[in-house]
N, C-alpha and C positions, 0 to 999 in steps of 0.2 A: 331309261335313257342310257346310252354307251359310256363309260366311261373317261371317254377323250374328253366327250361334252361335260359332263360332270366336270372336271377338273378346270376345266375350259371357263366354263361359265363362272365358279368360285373367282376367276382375279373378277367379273363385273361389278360383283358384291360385296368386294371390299376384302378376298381372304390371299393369304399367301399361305402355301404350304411349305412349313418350315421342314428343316433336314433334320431328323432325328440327332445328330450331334450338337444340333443350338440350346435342342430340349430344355436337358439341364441349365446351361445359362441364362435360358429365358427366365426360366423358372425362380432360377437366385435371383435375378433382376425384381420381378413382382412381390416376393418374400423382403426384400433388404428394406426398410422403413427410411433408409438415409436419404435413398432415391427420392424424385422428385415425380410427384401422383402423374403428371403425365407418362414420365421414362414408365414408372411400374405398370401402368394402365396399358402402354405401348408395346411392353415384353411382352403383359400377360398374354395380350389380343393377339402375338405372334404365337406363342406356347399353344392355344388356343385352335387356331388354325388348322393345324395338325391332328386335330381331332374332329374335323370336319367328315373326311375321306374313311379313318381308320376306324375310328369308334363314337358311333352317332349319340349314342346314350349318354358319356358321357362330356357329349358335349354342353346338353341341356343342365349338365349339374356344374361344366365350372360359368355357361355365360349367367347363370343365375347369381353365381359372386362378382363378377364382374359389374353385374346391374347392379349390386348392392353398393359398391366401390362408387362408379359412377354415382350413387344417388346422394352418398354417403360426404366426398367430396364435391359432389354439383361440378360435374367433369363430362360435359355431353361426349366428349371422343370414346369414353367407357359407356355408355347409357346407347351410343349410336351401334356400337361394333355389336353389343350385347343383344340387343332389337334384330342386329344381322342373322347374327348368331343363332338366335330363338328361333327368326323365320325361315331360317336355312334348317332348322331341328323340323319343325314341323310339315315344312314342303317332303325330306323326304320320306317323314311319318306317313303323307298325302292329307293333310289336315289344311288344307290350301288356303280355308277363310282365315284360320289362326296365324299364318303366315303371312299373310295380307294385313294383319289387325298392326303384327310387328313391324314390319314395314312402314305403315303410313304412322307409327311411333316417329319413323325416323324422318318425315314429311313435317311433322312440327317442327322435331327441332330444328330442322333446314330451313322454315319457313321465318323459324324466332332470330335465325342469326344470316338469314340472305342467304344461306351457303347454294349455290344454284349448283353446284357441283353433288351436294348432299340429295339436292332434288332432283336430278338426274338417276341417281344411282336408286332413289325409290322407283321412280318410272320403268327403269330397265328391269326390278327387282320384279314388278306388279306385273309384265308383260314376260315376265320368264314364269309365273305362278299362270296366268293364262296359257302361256304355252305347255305348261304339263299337262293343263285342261283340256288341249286341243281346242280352244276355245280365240281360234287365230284371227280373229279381226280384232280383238281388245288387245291381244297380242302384240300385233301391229302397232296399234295405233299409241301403246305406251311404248313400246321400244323405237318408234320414230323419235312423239316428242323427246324420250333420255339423248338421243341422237341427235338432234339441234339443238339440245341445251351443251353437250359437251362439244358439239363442233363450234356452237358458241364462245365456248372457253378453251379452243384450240387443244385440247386435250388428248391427241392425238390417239394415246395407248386403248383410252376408253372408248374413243370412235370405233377404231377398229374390232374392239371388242364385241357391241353395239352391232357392228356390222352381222358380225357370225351370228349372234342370237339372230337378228333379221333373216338372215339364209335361211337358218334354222325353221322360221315358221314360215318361210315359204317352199322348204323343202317338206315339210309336216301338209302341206296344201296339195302337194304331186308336182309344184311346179321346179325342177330339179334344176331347168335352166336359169333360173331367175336366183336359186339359188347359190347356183357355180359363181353367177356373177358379183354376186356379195362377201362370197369366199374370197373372190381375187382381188378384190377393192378392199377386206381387212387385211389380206397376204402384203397387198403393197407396201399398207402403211407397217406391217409391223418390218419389211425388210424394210423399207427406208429407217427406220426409231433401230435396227439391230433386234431388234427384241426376239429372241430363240423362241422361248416357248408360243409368242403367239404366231410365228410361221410354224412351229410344229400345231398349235390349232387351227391353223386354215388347213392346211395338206393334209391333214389327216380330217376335216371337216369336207373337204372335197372327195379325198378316198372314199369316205364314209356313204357318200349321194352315189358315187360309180357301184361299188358296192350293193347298196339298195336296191341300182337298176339293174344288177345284174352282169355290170362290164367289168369284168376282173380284173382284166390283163389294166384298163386303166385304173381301176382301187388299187392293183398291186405298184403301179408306176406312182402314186403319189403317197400310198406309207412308205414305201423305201425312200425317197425322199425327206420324209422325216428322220429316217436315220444317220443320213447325211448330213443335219443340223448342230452345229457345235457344240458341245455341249449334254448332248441331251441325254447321256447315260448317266449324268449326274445328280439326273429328274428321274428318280426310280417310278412316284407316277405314272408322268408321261412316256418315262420308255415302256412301260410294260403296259401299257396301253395300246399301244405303236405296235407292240412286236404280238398282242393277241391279235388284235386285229389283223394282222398279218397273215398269222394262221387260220384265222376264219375263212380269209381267202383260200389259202392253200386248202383248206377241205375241202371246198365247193368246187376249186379244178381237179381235183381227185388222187391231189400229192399229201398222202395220208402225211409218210414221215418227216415232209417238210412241216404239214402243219404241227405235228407233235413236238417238233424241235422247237417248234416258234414258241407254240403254247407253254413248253417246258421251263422255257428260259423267261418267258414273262411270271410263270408261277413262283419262281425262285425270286424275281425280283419284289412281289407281293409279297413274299414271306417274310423278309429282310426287312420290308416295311411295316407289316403285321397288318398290311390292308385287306380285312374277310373277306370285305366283299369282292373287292377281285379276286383272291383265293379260291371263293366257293365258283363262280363263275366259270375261271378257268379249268377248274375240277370238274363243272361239267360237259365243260369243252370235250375236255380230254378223256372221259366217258363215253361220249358219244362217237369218237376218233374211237375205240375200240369194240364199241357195238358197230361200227360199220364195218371191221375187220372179224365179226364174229366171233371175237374174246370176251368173254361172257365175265371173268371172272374182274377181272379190273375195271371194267367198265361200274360194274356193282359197287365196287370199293368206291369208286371217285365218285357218283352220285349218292351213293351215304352220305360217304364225308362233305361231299357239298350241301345236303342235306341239315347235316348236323351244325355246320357252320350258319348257314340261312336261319335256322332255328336261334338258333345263341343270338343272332342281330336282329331277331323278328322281323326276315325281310319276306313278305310275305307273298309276294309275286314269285319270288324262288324258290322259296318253298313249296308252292303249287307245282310249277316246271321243276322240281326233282322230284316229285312224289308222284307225280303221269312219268318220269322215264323211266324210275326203279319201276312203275306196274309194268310197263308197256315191256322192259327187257323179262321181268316173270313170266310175261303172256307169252314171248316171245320160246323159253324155256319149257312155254306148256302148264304153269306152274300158276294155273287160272283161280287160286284160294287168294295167293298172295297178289297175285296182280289184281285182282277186285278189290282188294282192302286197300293198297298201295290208288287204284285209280277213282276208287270213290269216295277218300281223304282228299283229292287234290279236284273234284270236283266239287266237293261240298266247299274249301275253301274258297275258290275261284270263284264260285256262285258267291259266297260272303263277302270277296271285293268286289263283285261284279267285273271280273275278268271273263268276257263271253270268248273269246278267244281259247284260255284254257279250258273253258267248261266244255265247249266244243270236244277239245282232243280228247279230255278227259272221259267225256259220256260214250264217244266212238269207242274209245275203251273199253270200257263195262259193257257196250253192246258187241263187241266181237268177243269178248269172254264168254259171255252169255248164250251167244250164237255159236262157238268154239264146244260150250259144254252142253250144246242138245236141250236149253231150258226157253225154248218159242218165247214164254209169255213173256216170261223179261226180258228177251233178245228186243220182242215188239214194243215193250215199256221204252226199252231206252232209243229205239228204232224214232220212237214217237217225242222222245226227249229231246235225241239229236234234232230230229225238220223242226222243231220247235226253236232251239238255241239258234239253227242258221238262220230261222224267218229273223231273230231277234236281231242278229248281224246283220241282213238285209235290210232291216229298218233301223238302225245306227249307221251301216253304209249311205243309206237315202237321208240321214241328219247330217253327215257327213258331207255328202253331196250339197244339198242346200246351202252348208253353212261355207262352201266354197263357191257359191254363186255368189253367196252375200260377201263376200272375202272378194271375188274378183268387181262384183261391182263397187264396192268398198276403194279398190286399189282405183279403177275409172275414173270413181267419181274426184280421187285426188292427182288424178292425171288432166281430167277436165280442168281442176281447180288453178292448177299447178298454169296451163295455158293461159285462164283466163288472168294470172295474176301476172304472168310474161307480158299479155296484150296491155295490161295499162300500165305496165313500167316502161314499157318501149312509148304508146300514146304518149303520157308523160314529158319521156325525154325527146319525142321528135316535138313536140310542142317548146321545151324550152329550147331548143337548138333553134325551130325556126322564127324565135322570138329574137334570140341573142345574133342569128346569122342573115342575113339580106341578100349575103353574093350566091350569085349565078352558080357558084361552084358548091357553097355550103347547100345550097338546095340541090342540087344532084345528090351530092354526098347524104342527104338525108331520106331521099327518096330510095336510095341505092338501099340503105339500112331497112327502109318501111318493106321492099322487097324481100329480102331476107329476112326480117323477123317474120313477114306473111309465110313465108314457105318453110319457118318453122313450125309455125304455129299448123301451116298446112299437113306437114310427117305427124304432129302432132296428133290431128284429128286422125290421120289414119290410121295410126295405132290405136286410138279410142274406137273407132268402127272394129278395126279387129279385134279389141279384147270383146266388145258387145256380143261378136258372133261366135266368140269362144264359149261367154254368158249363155248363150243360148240354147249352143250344142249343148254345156253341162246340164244347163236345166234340162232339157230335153233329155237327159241320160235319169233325172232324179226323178223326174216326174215319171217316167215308166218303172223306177225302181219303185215307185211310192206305190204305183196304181196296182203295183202285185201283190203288195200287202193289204192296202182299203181300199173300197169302190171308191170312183173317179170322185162326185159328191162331196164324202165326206175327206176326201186326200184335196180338194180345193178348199173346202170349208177350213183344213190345218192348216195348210199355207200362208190364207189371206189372216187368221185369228190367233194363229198359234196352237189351236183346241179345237173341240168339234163336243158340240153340246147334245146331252144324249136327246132323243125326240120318240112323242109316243106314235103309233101307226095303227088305225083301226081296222086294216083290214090287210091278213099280209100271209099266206099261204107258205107252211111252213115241210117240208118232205125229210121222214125222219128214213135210213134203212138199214141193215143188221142182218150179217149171214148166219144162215144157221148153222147149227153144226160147227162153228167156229172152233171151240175147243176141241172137239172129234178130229178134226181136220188139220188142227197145229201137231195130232202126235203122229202124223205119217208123213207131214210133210218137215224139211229141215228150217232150221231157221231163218237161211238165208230166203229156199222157196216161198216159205208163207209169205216173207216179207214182199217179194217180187209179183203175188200174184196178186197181194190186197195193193200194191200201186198200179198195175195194168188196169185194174176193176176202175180204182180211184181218178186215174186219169181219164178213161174214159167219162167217169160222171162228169171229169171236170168240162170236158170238150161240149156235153150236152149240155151243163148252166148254161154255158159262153151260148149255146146256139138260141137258148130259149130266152136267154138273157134274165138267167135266176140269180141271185148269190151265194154263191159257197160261205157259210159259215166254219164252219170246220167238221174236223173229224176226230173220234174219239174211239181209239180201239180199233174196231170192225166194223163202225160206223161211221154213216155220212149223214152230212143237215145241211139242208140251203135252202132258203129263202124267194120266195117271188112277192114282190109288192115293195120293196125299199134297197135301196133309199130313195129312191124314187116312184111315191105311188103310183099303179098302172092298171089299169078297168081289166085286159087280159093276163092279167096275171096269175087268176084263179086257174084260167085255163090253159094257161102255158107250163104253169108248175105241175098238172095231171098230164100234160103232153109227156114234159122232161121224164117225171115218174116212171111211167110206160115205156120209155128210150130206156131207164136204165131196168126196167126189170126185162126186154125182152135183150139188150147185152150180157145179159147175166145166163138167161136161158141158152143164148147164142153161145156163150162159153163155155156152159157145162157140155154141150151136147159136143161142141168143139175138144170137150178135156173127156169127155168119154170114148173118143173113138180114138183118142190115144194112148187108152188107160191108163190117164192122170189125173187124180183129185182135182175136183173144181169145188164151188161153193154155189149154194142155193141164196135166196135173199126175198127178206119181208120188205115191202114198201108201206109206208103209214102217211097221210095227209092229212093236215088241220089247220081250219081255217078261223083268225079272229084278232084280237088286238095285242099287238109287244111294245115294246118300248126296248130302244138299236143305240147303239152309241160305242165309243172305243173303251178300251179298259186295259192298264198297263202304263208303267212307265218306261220303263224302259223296251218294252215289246209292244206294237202298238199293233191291237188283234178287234177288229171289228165282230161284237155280239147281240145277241137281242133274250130279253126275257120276259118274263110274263106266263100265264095258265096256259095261255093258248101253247106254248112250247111243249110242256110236260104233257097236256092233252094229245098233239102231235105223239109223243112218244110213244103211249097209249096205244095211237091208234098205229104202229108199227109191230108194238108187240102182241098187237090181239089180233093182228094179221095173218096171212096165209103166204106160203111157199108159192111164188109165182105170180102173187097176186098184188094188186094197188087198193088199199083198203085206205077207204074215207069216213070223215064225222058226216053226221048230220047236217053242222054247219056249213061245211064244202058242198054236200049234196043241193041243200039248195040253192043257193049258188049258180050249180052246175045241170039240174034237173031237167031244163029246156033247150040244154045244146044239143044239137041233132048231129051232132059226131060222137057222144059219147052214149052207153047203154050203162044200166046201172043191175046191181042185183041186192037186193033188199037184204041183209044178214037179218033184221030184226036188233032188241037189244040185245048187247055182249056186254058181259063185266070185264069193265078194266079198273085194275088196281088202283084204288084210290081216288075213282072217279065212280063207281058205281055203277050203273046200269046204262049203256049210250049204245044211239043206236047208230048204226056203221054201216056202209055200203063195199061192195067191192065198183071198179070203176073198170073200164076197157073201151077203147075206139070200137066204134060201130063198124061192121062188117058189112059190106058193100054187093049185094046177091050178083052173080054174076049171067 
């Protein structure tokens, strides 16, 4: 999260961040025994505060005294704060349930003493732990209710607060406009209340969405506006929030030394407050400001040292993102020993959070080092790593998708709700008017109203027609994202169940294939080539599945596997998968003969076919990759590797099957040993040849 929001979000929760000159007085305040257990309780939780932002760790060790105070005294204002406290430690540990456990701590006690205020600020609390989850319809729907319990108690500051979280997850959904408009509705109220810093959190919650989309000139028009806010250089936080952000912009329009001046001056103001994490942040701001100027040597310095700081706070998101920029500026230098240790520290981490984002940049790393220093097989390793991490991102993009169909139908359905409960207030009240009124005129006047509320109710509906059709087009966007991942099948079977249960298949025609010569041909060819020629080979098999309508299971290496007969059983599918077979061993022949008359390495290729029972289902969690296993697989395997250059070699099983088709001719191998199977006997297969 940015941290404007960060600071932003803390007053929702109950925290102020005190001025380092109150420190010490806080401090004598909670120490002095004369005071009274609320005054002590009330300094400590300001003292307190301040160690929200700066030093996370030890925040966990004074709200742990403070819960002892509170328990100690039976002082819920200490036992409440402390609860905050804990859940605000472990939200940014990312321990979200332990965060949630504290929170709804503070749900009793609001519950044992009425405080509808205290149960608001859990609502808001539990739908901002949702929102880090990206998890925006629960989101929602707690940071609503927090939202009508405090406009219930006219609480103006907490509305508005309330507000910006709202923006927040509908700007977290793509929807920017819905979210500007939640910006300007908390901007109002905090300029009507005076309140500085929360017009510095809308304008800079607004910059921030312009920003995201890309429109600079307007992100830059509404942080300078934060600057113009009374006050606000005396909020070293938020100013040096404001004035990074600032510079973020200015890098991205291509004003290096604006942005370095910006970045500068917000570093100096984190320093004075000893806040790391901005420090580290901004250090590698200001790194990457000098690897775009090609200054090699400070850019290094400032992603150490941002390094070393991230390290000290265990933030481990940044610690991933400095350990891929120190590799990536090594690679950069040529310096491919230390960029591969530097990049596959920060992918092995990244893989530990399940950050597929970093693992992405990270593996692109180690595969252009790899490709950079002439080593094919692992250039192809991590080649094969990477389509791997984006399929993973393609199917988190398509949960993503989904989970904003369900989010906009969500929003509908209390846009529906929201009408239906206008139509019987209004029913209602023209009922009691035309009970109370008889004249001529009072019934105009009520008929006049039934008009009008109809033709609200009427806008009404026709913004619920258009959001359905917005519903539609996403769907339609997720559902082809899904279908590129799993056959159609088993991508409706997850939809409707949530799951797709694995299922066995007795008869399913399995094509396994394998260039030869593959290692011979990785040492003349360069990394980049091999790469480029095993996806030409690859997409073409892809284009022949699609036409015979086989399933790609995947590819492994130098090899390809797909499937005929599922998920949907099919009587031609024995003979469409020996059709597909033959499509790709004569593309293969087509290409070599094609790479010989230009004397460039091509690749040769076995074809192997087996036919008999698997059992198909998905497997992964977070990468959701349709498989099948079973003898018949491995037997398939078999019958690729006891195959022939140029040739489509089948089992036994396939052969009969296949014996009586008058397009196909067979040729008897007799039995061949295959590893592990013993003595089977195997055909070769070919379309019959038409006398002319």
């Amino acid at each position: 999260m940015t941290r404007i929001f960060l600071i932003a979000l803390l007053s929702l929760i109950g925290f102020n961040l005190s001025a380092q000159t109150k420190l010490d007085s806080l401090y004598a305040t909670w120490k002095d025994e004369s005071k009274t257990d609320y005054d002590r309780a009330y300094a400590y939780v300001d003292y307190i505060n301040s160690f929200v932002v700066t030093d996370i760790d030890s925040l966990l060790i004074l709200s742990d005294k403070l819960l002892e105070f509170g328990i100690e005294k039976d002082l819920s204002y200490a036992k409440k704060h402390a609860n905050n406290f804990k859940g605000a430690y472990w939200s940014r540990k990312g321990d979200y349930d332990k965060a949630i456990d504290f929170f709804k701590k503070n749900e009793v006690i609001a519950e044992e003493s009425g405080d509808k205020s205290g149960k608001a600020m859990v609502l808001g609390n539990i739908g901002l732990i949702y929102f880090f989850q990206s998890d925006y319809p629960n989101a929602l729907q707690n940071s609503q209710k927090s939202l009508e319990l405090f406009e219930e108690l006219d609480l103006k500051l907490r509305v508005a607060n309330t507000l910006n979280i709202i923006g927040n997850i509908h700007g977290g959904m793509g929807n920017t406009s819905k979210a500007i408009d939640y910006y300007i509705e908390s901007l109002d109220i905090f300029i009507e209340e005076d309140h500085k810093r929360g017009m510095v959190q809308g304008l800079a919650n607004i910059g921030s969405k312009y920003y995201g989309n890309k429109e600079y000139t307007k992100a830059l028009e509404y942080f300078n506006k934060c600057l113009n806010i009374e006050g606000i250089k005396t909020d070293k936080y938020t100013y040096s929030s404001v004035l990074s952000s600032i510079g973020s912009v200015y890098s991205e329009l291509g004003d290096i030394d604006k942005s370095k001046d910006y970045y500068n001056q917000a570093l100096q103001l984190q320093k004075d407050t000893g806040e790391k994490l901005g420090i580290s942040s901004t250090l590698l701001k200001l790194g990457l400001l000098s690897q775009k100027e090609g200054d090699v040597k400070p850019a290094l310095e400032n992603f150490e040292e941002s390094l070393k700081i991230k390290e000290e706070i265990n933030e481990k998101q940044g610690i991933a993102e400095a350990l891929y920029r120190i590799g990536v500026l090594y690679k950069e230098k040529k310096n491919y020993k230390l960029s591969l240790d530097y990049c596959n520290r920060s992918y092995k981490l990244a893989k530990a959070i399940g950050n597929l984002e970093k693992q992405e940049e990270s593996c692109d790393c180690l595969y252009e080092n790899y490709k950079s220093t002439g080593n094919s097989n692992k250039a192809l390793e991590y080649f094969e790593l990477l389509n791997s991490i984006k399929d993973s991102l393609k199917a988190e993009e398509t949960g993503k998708k989904l989970q904003q169909m369900e989010f906009a139908k969500q929003v509908t359905a209390d846009s529906l709700a929201t009408v239906e409960k206008e139509r019987k207030v209004e029913m209602a009240h023209q009922e009691e008017v035309r009970q109370k009124n008889q004249t001529r005129n009072v019934l105009y006047g009520v008929t006049a109203f039934i008009l009008l509320g109809a033709g609200g109710i009427y806008s009404r509906l026709r913004y619920v027609r258009k959001s359905k059709a917005i519903i539609e087009k996403e769907k339609d966007r997720s559902e082809n994202l899904l279908l590129n991942i799993l056959p159609a099948e088993i991508a409706e079977e997850l939809k409707e169940k949530g799951k797709a249960d694995a299922r066995d298949f007795d008869m399913v025609s399995i094509i396994f294939t394998d260039f030869k010569g593959f290692t011979e041909q990785s040492e003349v060819l360069t990394a980049a080539e091999l790469v480029n020629e095993i996806n030409t080979c690859f997409e073409a098999f892809d284009g022949i599945m699609e036409t015979y309508g086989i399933e790609k299971i995947k590819t492994i290496g130098d090899a390809y596997m797909a499937a005929g007969g599922l998920p949907v059983p099919d009587d031609t599918a024995i003979k469409n998968t020996v059709l597909a077979a033959l499509d790709m061993r004569d593309f293969i022949i087509n290409r070599k003969a094609e790479m010989d008359a230009k004397g460039l390495p091509a690749f040769e290729m076995r074809v192997g076919i087996h036919t008999g029972p698997v059992v198909a289902g998905i497997v992964g969690v977070k990468k959701f990759q349709y498989d099948i296993w079973g003898d018949t697989v491995n037997t398939a395997s078999r019958m690729e590797s006891s195959g022939e250059v140029g040739k489509v070699n089948i089992s036994e099983a396939s052969y009969q099957l296949l014996k009586d088709d008058d397009d196909f001719t067979f040729t008897n191998r007799g039995k061949i040993k295959a590893k592990g199977k013993g003595d089977i006997d195997m055909y070769f297969v070919d379309r019959k040849t038409i006398a002319s």
